[in-house]
Structure formats: structure tokens, C-alpha cells
N, C-alpha and C positions, 0 to 999 in steps of 0.2 A: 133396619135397626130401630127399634123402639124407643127416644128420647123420653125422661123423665119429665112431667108434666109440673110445671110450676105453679105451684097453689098461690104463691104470694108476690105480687105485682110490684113490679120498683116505686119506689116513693123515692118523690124529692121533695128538699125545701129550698126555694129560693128564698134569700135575704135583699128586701129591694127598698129601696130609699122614694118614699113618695113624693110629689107636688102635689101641694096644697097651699091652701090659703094663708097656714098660721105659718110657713116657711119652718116646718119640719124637719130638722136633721136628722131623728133618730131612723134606724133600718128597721125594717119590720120582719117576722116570718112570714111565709104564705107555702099551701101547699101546690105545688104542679098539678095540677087533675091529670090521667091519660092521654087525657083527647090531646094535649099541647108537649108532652114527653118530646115527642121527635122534633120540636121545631125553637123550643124556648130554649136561648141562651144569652151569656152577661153581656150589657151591654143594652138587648133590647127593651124598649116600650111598652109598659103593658099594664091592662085594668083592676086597679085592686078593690076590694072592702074597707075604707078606711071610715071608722067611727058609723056615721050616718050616711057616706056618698062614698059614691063609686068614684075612684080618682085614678091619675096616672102617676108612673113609677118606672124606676131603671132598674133592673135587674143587676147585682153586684155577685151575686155568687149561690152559686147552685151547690148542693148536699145530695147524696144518697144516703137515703136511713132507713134503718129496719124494719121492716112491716111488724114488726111485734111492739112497737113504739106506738104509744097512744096518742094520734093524731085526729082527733076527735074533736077539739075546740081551737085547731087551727085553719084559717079561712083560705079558698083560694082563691089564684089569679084566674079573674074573670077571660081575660081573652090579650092576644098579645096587638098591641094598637103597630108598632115599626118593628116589622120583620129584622133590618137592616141594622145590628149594632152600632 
């Protein structure tokens, strides 16, 4: 049986609350790259873009959006530092 070939690849946006220096509250967006799809969820650790330095952050809540959503000038999460919510 011949499955329909999906052209457009899930996007997510995580909403994640950084640590940094100036003690931050607000949540940022960030987009999932692929490579971390299968393994990022709320709760865990992980390396963002914020301003001028890479810093860390907790994941509070994951999105699926449209690939027709222009995602273009939103940054991603570099890499997830504590697997372990």
C-alpha cells in the first residue's frame, strides 16, 4: 500500500522561562529543530539564544503549528542540557 508522502514536517514551539542574570520572568518562544522532536518535553533543561548568550531554561509547554506559519525569525533551542523533567 502506498502511503502519502508528507511534504511538511511538524513544527513545534516551546514556550520556556529562561535563567539568567537580570532574573527574567517573562517565557520566551523557541522553535524545536527535528533533531530534538522525539526527546523534548515540559519540564526539561535546555539551551536557549537569549539576547547575546546562550543560556538555560525549562521547558513549560510545547505547541504544534502549521508549517504554513512563518517561522522564520523565531530562534531555536540549542540542545536539551536534563533529559529528566
Amino acid at each position: 500500500m502506498n502511503m502519502p508522502s508528507s511534504s511538511n514536517p511538524k513544527i513545534f514551539l516551546a514556550q520556556v522561562l529562561p535563567f539568567d542574570a537580570s532574573q527574567d520572568t517573562e517565557w520566551y518562544t523557541y522553535r524545536v529543530p527535528e533533531t530534538l522532536l522525539n526527546d523534548i518535553a515540559v519540564g526539561q533543561m535546555v539551551e536557549i539564544p537569549l539576547r547575546d548568550a546562550l543560556v538555560q531554561g525549562i521547558v513549560a509547554h510545547l505547541t504544534e503549528i502549521s508549517s504554513q506559519v512563518d517561522i522564520s525569525e523565531i530562534k531555536e533551542i540549542r540542545v536539551i542540557l536534563i533529559m529528566t523533567p
